[in-house]
Structure formats: C-alpha cells, structure tokens
N, C-alpha and C positions, 0 to 999 in steps of 0.2 A: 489792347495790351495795357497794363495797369500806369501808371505812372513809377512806381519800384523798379515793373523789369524794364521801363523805358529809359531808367537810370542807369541801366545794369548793361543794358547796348552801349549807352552811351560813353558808356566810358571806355569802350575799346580802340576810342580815339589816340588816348594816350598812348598807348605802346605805336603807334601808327607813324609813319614818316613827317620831320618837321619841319618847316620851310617857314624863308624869312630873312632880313639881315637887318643889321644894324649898324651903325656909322663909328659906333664904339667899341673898346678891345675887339678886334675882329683881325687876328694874323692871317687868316686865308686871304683877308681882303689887301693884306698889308705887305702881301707876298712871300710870307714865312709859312715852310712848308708845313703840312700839319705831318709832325713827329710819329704818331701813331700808325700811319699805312706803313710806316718802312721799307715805305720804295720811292726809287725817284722816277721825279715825272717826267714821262716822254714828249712827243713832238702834239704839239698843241693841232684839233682837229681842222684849222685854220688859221693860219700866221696873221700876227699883226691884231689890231683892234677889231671891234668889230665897224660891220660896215657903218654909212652916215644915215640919221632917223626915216630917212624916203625909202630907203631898201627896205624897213618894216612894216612902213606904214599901213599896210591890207593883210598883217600877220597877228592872229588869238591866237594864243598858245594855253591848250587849256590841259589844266593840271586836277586831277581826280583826287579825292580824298576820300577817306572810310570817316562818318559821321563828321559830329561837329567837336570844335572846341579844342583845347587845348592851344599849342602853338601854333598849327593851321590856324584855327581861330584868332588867336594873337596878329596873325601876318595878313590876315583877310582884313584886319579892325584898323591895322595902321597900314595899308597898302603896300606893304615890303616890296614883295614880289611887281605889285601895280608900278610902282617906282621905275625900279632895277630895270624889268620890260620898256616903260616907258622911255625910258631918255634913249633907246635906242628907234623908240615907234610904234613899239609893238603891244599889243594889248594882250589881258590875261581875264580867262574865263575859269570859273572853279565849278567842278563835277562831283557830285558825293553819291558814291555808292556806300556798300554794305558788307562788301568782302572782293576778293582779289579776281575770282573768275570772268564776274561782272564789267570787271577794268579790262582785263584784254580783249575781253568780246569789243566793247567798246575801243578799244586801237584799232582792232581790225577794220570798223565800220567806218576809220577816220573820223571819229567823236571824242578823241581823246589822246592827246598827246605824251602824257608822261603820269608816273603813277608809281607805287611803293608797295610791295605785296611779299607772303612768304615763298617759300622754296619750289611749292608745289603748283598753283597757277601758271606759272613759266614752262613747266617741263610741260603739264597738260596743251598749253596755247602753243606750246613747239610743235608737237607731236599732231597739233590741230592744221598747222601750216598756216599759223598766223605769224604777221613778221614784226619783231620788236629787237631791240637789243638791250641786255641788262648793265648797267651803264656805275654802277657802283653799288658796293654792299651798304645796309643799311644796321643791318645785328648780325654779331657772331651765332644766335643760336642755341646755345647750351640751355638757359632756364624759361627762354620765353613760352617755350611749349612742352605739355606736360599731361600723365594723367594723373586724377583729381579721385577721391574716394571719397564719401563723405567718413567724416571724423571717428565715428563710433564700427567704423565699418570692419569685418571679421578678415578682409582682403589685406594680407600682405606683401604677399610677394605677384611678380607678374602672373606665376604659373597657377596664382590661386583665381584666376581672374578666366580659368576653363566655364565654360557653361554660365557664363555670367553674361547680361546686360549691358554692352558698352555705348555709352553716345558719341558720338564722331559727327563730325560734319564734314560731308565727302567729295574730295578735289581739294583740300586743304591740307597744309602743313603740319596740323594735327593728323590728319587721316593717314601723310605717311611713315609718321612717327611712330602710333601707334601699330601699325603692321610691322614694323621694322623692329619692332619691341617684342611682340611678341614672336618673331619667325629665332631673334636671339637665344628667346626662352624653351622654343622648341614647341612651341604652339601652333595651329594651325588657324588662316581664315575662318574654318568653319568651328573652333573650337569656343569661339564667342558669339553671343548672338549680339549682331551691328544692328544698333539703332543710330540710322543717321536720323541729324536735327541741324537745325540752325544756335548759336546759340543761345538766342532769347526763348528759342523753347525749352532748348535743355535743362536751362535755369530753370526753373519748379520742377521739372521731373527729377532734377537732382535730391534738390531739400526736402521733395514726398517721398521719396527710396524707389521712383518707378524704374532708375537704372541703377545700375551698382557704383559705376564707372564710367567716368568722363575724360576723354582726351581731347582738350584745349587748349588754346595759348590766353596770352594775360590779353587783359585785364583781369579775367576771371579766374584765371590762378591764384592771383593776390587775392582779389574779393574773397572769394570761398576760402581761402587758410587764413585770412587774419580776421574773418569773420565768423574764424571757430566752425563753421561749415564743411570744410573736407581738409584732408591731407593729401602730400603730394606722396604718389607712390613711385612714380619716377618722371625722371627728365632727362632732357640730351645731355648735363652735364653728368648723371649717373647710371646711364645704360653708353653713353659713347654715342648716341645718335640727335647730330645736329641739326639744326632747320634755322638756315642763315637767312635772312630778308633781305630782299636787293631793291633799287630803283630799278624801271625799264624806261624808256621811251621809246614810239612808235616810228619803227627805222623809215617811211620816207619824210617824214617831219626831219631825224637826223642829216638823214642826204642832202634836204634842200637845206638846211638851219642848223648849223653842226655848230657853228659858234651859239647861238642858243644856247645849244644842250650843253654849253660848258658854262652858258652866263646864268643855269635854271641850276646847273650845281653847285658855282659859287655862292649862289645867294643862298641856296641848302646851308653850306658850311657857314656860313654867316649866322644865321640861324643856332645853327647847334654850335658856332661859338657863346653865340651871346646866351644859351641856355645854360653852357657849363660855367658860365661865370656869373650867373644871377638865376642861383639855385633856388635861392630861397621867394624871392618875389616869382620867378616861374612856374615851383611844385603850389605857393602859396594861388595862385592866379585858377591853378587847373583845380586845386581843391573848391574854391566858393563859387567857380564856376557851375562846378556838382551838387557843390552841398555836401561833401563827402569828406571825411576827415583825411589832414595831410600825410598823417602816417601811409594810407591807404597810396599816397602819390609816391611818395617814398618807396613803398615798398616795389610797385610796376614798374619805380623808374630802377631800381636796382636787377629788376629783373631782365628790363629789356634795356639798356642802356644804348643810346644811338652814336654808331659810326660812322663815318662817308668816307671809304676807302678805297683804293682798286682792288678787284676780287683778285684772291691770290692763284694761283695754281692747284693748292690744296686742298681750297673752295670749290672749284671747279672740277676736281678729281670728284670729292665727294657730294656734287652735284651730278655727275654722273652715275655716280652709282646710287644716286637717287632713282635716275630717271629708270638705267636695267631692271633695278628692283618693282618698280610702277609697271614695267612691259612683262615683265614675269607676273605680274599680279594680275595683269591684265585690265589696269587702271588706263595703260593705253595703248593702243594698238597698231604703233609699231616703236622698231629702235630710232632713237636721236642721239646725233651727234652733238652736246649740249654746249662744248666749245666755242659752235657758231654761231652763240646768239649774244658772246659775253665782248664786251669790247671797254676797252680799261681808259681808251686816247683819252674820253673828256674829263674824266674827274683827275689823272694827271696834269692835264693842262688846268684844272679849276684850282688845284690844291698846291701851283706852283706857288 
C-alpha cells in the first residue's frame, strides 16, 4: 500500500474513542457531574474505594484501539492510563486492531478487555453469543456516518443511486445505514450493486470512478469533502438514521473487576475533559502528527465529537430497531434482545 493510502487509514484513528487523564481542569475527576448526560448517577458497581494495590497485582487490563495516534497515542506517550491502573496494581496492555468486528472476536477469545466501536459490531457479536456489555455511549451519530459521491457525480438523490456501484464494508455501521437509507427511499437490496471493501481499498476506487458511491464514516468523510473529492449525499442527521458508538467491555473482566470498569471510565472522561479544554494544542498535536492540515482535524472533530454518557432509553429503542432491521435483512440470524447487553451502573458511578 502506498504511503498516501497509508495516511488515509491512518487517520481513522481520530474519530475513534479517547482515553487518558490529566491532573488538570478535570470535573469528572473533581466530582462534578458532567452536565451533558442529564441523568443522575446511580449506585456505584462497587461501594467504597477501590480495593488495596495486592488485589491487582496479577491483573492486565488490556484496552484495543483502531490504529495509531491521536489521543490514544497522547495517553500511551505520557502513561495516563499506565498511571490511573497502576496505583491500584494493575497493569495495562494496548491492542490495535483495524475496525470493530476484530474487537469482539477478540473479547470472546479473552484477549481483550475493553474497546470502542460503532452500532453495528455489537448487534452482530450479540446475535454471535458472545458476551460483552456496552458500558457508555461514545457519539450521538447523526454526521459520523455517511454516503460519499464523488464531487462532479450526476447522483443526487438516494433514489438515483438504482443500479449503481456502492462501496460498503460489511458488518459495519456504514453498512447498516446505508440499507436503512435506502429501504427509506424505497429501494431494494438488490436494486444496487454492493461492493463490499475495506476502506483503504475503497479509497482509489473512489477517486478512479470504479464505484459511484461510498457509504463510510469519518475520517473519510471529511477527507474526501474538503479535499474537493466527493459530496455528501446523506447522513443520519438528514435521512433520520443514526449510528451511535459506544464502549463495551468483556463482561467476565466486569464481574470479577467492576470497579475497573468504572476506574477505565473515569480516566475516559479525564481524557475528553482535558481535550475539550486544550483544543487547540490537541487538534494542533493530531495534525503534525499526520502531516495533515489542521482544518482537516477541525473538520472530523466536528463531525464526530466525543461523549461518555449513559445510553438513554432512546439509544437503546433505536438500537433495537437496528438490530430487527439486521434480522430482516438477514445480516443476522436470529432476533436479540439488545437491552441485555447495555448496562449504564459504571459510567454513572465514573461521572459522579
């Protein structure tokens, strides 16, 4: 692969879950609630502190990530995370996959304890009978995932997009946006011809015209429109069909290590305090670490902007009717009950 599209993977770090803390402005850590969940926090998954550094001492707790860089990268370079684990005993191992599937396979195997992915790897890993629970939301949804036309392209409406060339990469949050897009429209599975990719392939089949049409989330959303390369023809916030991101963790890690999971959220919110208050050295940090102009950070970070909140009710309504839509399509093969994998205790207790 060239060193360009090496660049062009790489930066789908950024929209990716941030982890990390810092000892400065940090209200999550200072016990003020963060504002934005607008809910209050329940009964903590474990009363009291955690336990003394000998209870952890034979415990990795190891955390996945999609590529390099960014605030991952920030929190790897100054041991945040190594820190926070440590004064309790426990030591932290980092995983880097490539996209979200790859993460739950890896829970299941017990190779991986906690991880950050879109809407659609969850519903698939439920439906598989692998056992995780989604433990806070990470993005509302509306703009992170979209499809993409190139610029000059005759495609404007969903409906013109019959008998066309779509790229998708399949098991993904794009893959069931774009079905949900077009079943809106009144189109059929077979009324497009699916090219599934990855998306470091899709990229040059886009810019040569070998598809028409690309349903992705950012990075490559941003890349491709402000690099004058495609338009967006829709997204969840102008069809109504959302793709929220959430954290999971691997529920018998939860079971034995429930204060963990609330000491691996706090240090989350830590993180994404100290991003939304040193914007400028953060979007500036993730740019020259690319080579990539700041505008370009700018722009993915408005797109996916990161939350850590309890998933609402709402969330989980229409996580559900994610998943009926996936059983009707026959993405998977049978019904879930997608209620039972969602559990709100630790990032309440983290966000007290």
């Amino acid at each position: 692969m060239s060193k360009r599209y090496g660049l062009i993977t790489a930066l789908l770090v950024l929209i990716l879950i941030v982890a990390g803390c810092s000892n400065a402005n940090n209200n999550a850590g200072n016990g003020e609630k963060d504002e934005s969940s607008g809910q209050t926090a329940g009964t903590s998954a474990k009363e009291g502190n955690l336990d003394s550094k000998a209870s952890y001492e034979d415990v990795t707790v190891k955390i996945g990530v999609q590529g390099k860089g960014g605030l991952f990268g920030k929190a790897q370079e100054q041991k945040w995370f190594e820190e926070a684990f440590g004064e309790v005993g426990a030591r932290v191992e980092w995983v880097e996959f490539q996209s979200g599937p790859p993460m739950v396979e890896a829970m299941a195997s017990n190779h991986l304890d906690f991880a950050g992915m879109g809407n659609m790897p969850p519903i698939s890993a439920q439906a598989a009978g692998i056992d995780f629970k989604i433990i806070s939301q990470l993005l509302d949804g509306k703009n992170n995932v979209a499809i993409i036309v190139p610029t000059d392209s005759p495609i404007q409406t969903i409906a013109d997009l019959k008998g066309k060339k779509v790229a998708v990469t399949k098991g993904s949050n794009a893959y069931n946006f774009l079905y949900q897009v077009l079943v809106k429209a009144g189109l059929a599975k077979s009324d497009i011809q699916e090219i599934q990719l990855q998306p470091d392939e899709t990229q040059p089949s886009f810019e040569s015209g070998k598809v028409d049409a690309w349903a992705v989330w950012d990075p490559y959303i941003t890349l491709n429109t402000l690099s004058g390369k495609g338009r967006v023809l829709a997204d969840g916030e102008t069809e109504g069909v959302l793709s929220p991101s959430f954290q999971l963790v691997r529920s018998d890690f939860a079971k034995e290590y429930p204060e963990l999971v609330t000491l691996y959220l706090k240090t989350f919110e830590q993180a994404r305090q100290w991003e939304a208050t040193n914007q400028e050295e953060a979007f500036q940090r993730y740019a020259d670490e690319r080579s990539i102009p700041i505008e370009l950070v700018q722009g993915m970070q408005s797109r996916a902007a990161m939350v850590n909140i309890p998933v609402s009710d709402e969330t989980i309504a229409g996580q559900q009717n994610t998943a009926d839509f996936q059983f009707e399509l026959g993405t998977i093969r049978k019904q879930i009950n997608v209620a039972d994998v969602f559990d709100n205790q630790y990032i309440e207790e983290a966000l007290k």
